[in-house]
C-alpha positions in Angstrom: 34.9 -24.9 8.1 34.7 -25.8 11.9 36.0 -22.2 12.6 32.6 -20.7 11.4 29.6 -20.2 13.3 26.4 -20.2 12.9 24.2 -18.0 10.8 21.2 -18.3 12.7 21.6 -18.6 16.4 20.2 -21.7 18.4 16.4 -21.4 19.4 16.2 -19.7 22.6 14.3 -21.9 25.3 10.5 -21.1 26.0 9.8 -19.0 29.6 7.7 -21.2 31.6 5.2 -19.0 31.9 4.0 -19.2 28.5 0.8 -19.4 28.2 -0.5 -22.3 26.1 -3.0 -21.4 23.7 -0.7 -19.3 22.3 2.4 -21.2 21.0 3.5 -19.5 18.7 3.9 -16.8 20.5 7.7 -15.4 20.6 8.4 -16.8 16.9 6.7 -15.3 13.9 3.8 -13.1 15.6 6.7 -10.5 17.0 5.5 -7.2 16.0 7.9 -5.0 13.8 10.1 -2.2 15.0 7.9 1.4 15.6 10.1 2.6 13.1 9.3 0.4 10.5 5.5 0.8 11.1 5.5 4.6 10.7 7.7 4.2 7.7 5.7 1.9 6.0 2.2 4.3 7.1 4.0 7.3 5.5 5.3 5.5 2.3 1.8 4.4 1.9 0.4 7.4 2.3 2.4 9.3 0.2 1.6 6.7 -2.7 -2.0 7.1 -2.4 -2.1 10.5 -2.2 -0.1 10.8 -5.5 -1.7 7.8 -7.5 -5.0 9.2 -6.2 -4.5 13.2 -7.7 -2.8 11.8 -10.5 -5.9 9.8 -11.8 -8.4 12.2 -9.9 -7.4 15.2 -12.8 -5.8 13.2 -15.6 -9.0 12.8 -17.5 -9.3 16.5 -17.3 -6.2 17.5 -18.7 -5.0 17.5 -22.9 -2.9 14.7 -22.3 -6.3 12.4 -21.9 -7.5 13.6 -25.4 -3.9 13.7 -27.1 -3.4 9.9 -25.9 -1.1 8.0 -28.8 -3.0 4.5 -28.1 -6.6 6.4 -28.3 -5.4 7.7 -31.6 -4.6 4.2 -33.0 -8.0 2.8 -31.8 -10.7 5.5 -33.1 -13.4 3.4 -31.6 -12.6 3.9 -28.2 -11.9 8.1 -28.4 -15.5 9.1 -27.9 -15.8 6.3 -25.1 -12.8 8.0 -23.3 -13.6 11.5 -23.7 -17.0 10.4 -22.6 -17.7 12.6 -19.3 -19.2 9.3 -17.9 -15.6 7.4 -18.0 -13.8 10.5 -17.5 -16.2 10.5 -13.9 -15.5 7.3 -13.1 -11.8 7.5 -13.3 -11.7 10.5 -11.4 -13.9 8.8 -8.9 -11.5 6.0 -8.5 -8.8 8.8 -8.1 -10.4 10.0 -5.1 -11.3 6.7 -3.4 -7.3 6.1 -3.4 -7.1 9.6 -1.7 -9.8 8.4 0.5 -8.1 4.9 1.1 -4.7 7.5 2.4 -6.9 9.1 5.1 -8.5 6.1 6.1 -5.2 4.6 6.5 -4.1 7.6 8.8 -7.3 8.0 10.7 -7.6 4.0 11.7 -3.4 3.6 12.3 -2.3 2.1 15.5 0.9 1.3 16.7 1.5 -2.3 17.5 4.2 -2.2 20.4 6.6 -5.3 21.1 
């Protein structure tokens, strides 16, 4: 077992010229990689954008009033097909769309 080395690598000294109100500085605060960033930006994007059409015009559709669980539970079918719920689920659609474009509008890039 003496032949193995380490997994994680020895601490790397401090610079001197740290400044020190920051000490943490170096150790967990290191920005990730540019790629990473854009990556995760575009990945979130792309989720809101389809999570966000996909509830924006489901209520509109047959597959809102041909719904298997609203079928077992007669109580709740006019409540669905309701135009006031059917609004508001379309309204939360289009804040997730809105959430993707605010996302892209305020994104900067955190350089190392």
């Amino acid at each position: 077992m003496s032949s193995q080395q380490d997994l994680f690598p020895p601490e790397a000294p401090q610079p001197a010229t740290a400044h020190p109100s920051h000490p943490e500085e170096g150790s967990a605060n290191q920005a990730s990689p540019l790629w990473l960033q854009r990556l995760s930006l575009v990945i979130l994007v792309v989720f809101c954008f389809y999570v966000g059409l996909l509830v924006t015009l489901l209520p509109w559709t047959r597959y809102w009033n041909e719904n298997h669980y609203l079928l077992t539970w007669p109580f709740l079918g006019p409540l669905m097909n309701a135009g006031f719920t059917r609004g508001f689920v379309s309204g939360l659609g289009m804040l997730d769309i809105w959430v993707g474009i605010s996302e892209i509008i305020h994104y900067r890039e955190d350089r190392a």
